[in-house]
Backbone as JSON Lines, residues from 0, in Angstrom:
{"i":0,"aa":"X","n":[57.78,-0.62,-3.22],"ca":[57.44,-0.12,-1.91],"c":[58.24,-0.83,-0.81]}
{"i":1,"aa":"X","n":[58.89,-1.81,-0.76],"ca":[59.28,-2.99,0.03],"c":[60.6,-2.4,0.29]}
{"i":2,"aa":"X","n":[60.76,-2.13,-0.9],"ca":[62.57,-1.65,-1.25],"c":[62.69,0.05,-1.04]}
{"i":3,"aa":"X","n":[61.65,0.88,-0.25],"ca":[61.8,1.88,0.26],"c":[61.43,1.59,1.5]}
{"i":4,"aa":"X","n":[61.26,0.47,2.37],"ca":[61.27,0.6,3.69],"c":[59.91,-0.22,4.35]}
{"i":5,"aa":"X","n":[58.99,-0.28,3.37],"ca":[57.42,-0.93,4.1],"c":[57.69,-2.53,3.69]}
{"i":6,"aa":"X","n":[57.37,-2.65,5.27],"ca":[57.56,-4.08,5.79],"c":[56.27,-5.12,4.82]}
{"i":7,"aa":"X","n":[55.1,-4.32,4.3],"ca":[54.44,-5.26,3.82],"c":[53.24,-4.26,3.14]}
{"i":8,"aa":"X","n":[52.75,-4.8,1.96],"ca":[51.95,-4.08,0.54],"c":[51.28,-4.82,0.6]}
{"i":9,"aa":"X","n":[49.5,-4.39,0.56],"ca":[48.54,-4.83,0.1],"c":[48.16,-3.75,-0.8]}
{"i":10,"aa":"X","n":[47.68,-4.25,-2.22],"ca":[47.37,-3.52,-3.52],"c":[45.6,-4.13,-3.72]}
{"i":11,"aa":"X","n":[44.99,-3.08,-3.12],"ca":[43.33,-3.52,-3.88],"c":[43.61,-3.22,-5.52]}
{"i":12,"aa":"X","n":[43.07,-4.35,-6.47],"ca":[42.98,-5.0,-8.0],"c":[41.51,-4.55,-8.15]}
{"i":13,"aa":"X","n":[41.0,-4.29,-7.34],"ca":[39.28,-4.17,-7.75],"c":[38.96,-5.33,-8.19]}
{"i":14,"aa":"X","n":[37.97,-5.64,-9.27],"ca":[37.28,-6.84,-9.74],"c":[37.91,-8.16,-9.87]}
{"i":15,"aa":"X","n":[39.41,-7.44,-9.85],"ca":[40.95,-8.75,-9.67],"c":[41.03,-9.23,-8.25]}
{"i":16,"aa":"X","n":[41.06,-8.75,-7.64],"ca":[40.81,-9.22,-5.72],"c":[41.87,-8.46,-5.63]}
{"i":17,"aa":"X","n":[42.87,-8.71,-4.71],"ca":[44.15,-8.1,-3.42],"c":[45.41,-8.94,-3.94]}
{"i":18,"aa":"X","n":[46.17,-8.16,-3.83],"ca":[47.74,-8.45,-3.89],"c":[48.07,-8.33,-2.63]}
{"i":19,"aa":"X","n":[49.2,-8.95,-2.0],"ca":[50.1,-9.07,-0.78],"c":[51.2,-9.32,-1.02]}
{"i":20,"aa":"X","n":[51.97,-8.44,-0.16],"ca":[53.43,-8.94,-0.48],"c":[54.48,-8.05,1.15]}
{"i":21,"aa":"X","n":[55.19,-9.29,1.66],"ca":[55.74,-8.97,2.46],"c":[57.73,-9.52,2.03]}
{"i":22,"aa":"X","n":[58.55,-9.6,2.76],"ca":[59.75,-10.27,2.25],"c":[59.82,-12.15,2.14]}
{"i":23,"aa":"X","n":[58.66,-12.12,2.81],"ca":[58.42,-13.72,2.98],"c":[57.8,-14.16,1.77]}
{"i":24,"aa":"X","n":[56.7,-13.38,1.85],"ca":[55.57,-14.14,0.86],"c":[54.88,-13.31,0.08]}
{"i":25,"aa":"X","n":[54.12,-13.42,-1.22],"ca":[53.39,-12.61,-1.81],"c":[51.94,-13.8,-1.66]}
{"i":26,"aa":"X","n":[50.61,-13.02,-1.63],"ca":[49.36,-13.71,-2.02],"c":[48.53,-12.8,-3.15]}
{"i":27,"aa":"X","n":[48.04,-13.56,-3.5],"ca":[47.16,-13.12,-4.53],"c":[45.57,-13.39,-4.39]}
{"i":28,"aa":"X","n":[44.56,-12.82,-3.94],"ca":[43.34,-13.0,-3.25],"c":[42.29,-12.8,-4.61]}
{"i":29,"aa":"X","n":[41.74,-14.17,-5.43],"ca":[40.74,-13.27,-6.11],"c":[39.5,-12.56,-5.74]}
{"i":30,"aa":"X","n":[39.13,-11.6,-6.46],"ca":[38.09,-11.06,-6.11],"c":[36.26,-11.95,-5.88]}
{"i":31,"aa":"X","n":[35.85,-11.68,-5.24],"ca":[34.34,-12.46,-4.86],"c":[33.67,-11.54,-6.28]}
{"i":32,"aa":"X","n":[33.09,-12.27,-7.11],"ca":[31.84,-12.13,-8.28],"c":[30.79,-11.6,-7.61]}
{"i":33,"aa":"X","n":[30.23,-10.06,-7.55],"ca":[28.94,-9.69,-7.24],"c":[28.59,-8.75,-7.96]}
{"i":34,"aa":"X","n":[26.99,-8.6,-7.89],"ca":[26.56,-7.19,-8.79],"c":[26.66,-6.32,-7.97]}
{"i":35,"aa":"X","n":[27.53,-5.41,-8.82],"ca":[27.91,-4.46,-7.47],"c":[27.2,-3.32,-7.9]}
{"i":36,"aa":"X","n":[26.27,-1.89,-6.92],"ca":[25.28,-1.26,-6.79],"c":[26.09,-0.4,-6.56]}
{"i":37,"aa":"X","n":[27.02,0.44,-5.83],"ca":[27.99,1.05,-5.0],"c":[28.75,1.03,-4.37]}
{"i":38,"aa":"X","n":[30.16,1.31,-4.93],"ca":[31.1,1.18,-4.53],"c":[32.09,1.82,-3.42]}
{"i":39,"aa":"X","n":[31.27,3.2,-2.98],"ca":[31.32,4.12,-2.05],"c":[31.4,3.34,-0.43]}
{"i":40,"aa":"X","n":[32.28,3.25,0.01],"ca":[32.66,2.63,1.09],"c":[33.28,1.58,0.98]}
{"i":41,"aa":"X","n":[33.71,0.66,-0.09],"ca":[34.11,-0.56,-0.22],"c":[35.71,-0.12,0.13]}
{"i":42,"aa":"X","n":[36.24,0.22,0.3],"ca":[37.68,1.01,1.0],"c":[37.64,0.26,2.23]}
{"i":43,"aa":"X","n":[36.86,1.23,2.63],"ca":[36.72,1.65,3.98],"c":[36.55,0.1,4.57]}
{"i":44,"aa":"X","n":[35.57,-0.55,4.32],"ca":[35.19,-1.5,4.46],"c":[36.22,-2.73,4.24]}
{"i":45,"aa":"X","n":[37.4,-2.54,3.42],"ca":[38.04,-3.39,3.39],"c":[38.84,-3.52,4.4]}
{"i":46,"aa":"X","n":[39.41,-2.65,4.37],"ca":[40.54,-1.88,5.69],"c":[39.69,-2.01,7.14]}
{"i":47,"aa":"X","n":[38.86,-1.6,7.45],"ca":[38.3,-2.32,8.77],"c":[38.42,-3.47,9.08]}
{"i":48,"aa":"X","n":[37.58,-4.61,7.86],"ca":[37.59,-6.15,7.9],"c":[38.9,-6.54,8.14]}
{"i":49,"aa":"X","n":[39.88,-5.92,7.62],"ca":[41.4,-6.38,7.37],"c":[41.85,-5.93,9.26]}
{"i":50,"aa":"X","n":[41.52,-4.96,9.02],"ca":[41.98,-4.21,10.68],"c":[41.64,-5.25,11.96]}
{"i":51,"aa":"X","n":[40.45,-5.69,11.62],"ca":[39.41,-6.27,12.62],"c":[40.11,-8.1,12.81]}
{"i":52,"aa":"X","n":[40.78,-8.48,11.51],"ca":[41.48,-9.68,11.57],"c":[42.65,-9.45,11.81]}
{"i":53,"aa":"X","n":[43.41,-8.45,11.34],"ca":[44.95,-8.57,11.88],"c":[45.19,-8.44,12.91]}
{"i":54,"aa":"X","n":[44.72,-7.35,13.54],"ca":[44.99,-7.0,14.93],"c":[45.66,-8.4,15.89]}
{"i":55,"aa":"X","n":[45.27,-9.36,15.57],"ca":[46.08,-10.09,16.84],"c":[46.76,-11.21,15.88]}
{"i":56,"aa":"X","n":[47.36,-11.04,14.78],"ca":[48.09,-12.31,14.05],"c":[49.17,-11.51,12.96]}
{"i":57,"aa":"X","n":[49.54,-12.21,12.24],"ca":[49.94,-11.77,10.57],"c":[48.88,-12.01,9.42]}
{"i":58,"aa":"X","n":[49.04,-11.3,8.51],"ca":[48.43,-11.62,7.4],"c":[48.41,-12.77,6.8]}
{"i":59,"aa":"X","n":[47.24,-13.45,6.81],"ca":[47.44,-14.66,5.86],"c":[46.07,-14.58,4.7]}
{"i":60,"aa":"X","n":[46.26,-15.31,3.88],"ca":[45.27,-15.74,2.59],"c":[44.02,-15.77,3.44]}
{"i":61,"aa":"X","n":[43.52,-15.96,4.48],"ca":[42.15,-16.28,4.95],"c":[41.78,-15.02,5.59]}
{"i":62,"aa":"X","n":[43.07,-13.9,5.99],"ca":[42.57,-12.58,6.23],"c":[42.09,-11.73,5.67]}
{"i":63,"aa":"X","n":[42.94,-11.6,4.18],"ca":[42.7,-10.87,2.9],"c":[40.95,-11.56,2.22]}
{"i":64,"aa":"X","n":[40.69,-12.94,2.3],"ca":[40.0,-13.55,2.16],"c":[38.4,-12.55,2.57]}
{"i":65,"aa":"X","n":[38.69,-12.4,3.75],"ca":[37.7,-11.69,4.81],"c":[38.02,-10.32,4.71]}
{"i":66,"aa":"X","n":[38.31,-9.93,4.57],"ca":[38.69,-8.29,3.97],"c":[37.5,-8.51,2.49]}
{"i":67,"aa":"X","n":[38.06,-8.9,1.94],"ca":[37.91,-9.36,0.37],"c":[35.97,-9.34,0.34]}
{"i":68,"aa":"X","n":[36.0,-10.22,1.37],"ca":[34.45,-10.53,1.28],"c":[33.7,-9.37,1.91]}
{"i":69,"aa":"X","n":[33.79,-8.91,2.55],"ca":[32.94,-7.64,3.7],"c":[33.06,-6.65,2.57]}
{"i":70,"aa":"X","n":[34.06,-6.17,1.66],"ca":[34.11,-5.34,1.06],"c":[32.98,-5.71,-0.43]}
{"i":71,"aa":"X","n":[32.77,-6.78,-0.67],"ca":[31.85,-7.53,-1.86],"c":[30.85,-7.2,-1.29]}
{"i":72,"aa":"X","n":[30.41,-7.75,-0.47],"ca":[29.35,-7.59,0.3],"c":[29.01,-5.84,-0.07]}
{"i":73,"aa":"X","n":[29.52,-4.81,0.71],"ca":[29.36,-3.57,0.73],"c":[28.68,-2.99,-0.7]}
{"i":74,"aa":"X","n":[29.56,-3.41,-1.64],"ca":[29.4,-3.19,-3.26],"c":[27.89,-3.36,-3.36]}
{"i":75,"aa":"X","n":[27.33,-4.12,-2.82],"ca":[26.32,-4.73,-3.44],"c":[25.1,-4.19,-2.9]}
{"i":76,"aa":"X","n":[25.37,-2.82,-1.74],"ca":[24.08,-2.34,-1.12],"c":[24.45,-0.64,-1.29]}
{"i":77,"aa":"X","n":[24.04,-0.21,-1.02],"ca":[23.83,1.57,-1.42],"c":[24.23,2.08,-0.24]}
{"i":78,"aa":"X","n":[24.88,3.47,-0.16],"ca":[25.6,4.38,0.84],"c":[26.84,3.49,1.45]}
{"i":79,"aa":"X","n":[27.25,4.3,2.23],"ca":[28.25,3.55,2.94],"c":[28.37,3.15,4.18]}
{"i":80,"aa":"X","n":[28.18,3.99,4.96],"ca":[27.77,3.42,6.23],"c":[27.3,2.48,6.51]}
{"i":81,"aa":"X","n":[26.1,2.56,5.41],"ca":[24.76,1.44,5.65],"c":[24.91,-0.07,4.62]}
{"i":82,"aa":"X","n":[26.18,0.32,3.73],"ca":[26.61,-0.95,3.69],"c":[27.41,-1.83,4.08]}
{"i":83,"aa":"X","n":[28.29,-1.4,5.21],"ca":[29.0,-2.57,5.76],"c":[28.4,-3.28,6.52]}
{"i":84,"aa":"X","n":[29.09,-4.47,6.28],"ca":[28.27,-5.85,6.83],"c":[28.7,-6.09,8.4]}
{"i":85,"aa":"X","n":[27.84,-6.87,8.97],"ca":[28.07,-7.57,10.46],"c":[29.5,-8.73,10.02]}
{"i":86,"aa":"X","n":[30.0,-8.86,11.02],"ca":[30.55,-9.75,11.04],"c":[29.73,-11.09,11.22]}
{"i":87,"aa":"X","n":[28.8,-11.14,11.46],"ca":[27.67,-12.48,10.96],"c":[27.7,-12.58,9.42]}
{"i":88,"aa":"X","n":[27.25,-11.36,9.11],"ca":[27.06,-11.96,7.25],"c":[28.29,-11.96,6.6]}
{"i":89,"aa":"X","n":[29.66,-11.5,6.85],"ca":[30.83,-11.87,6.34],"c":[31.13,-13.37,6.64]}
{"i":90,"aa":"X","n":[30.84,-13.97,7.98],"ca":[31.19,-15.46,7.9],"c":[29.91,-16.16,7.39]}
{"i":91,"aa":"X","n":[28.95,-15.95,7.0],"ca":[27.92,-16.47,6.65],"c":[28.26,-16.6,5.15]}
{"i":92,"aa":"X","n":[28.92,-15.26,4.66],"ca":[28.84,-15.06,3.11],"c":[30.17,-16.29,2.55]}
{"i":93,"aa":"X","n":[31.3,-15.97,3.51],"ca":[32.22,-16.96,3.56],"c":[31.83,-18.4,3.52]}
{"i":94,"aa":"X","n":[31.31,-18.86,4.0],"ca":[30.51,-20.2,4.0],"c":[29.81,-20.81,2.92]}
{"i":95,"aa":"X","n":[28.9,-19.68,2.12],"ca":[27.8,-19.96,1.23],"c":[28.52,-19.8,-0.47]}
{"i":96,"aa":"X","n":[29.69,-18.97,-0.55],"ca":[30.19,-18.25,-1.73],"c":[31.12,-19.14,-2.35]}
{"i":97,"aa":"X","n":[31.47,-19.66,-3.24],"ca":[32.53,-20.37,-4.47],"c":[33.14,-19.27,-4.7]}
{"i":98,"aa":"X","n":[34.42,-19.26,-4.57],"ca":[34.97,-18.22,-5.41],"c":[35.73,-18.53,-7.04]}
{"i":99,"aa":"X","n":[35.37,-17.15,-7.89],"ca":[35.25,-17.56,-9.28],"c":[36.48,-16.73,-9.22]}
């Protein structure tokens, strides 16, 4: 993708976490361990969280990080709408979570 023109690739792995890759750098984000209930919105949900951090920087490991997590989070509650998280319980979840 790089080598047809896009400045920078993020690849959702699912249960693997996020790939990144720009000409600088590649990251590799593992995925957060949850029982996941529904997966219907976890997209959506990633790409916002991601939207909601990039907007004023570059991508780094602690963005994808937070992408990563809001979208775990989501998995783990039913519909979609009604599972994306506040930005309270993404830094809350960030705080409390080991990643495996």
């Amino acid at each position: 993708l790089l080598s047809l023109g896009a400045k920078e690739v993020i690849i959702t792995l699912g249960e693997k976490g996020i790939f990144y890759k720009n000409s600088r750098k590649s990251i590799l984000v593992p995925a957060f361990v949850v029982e996941a209930k529904d997966t219907v919105g976890a997209g959506d949900t990633f790409c916002g969280a991601l939207a909601v951090k990039y907007a004023d920087s570059e991508i780094t490991e602690d963005i994808l990080r937070f992408a990563c997590a809001a979208s775990a989070i989501a998995v783990t509650r039913h519909g979609a709408q009604t599972s994306v998280p506040t930005l309270d319980e993404v830094n809350s979840f960030l705080q409390e979570y080991i990643v495996c």
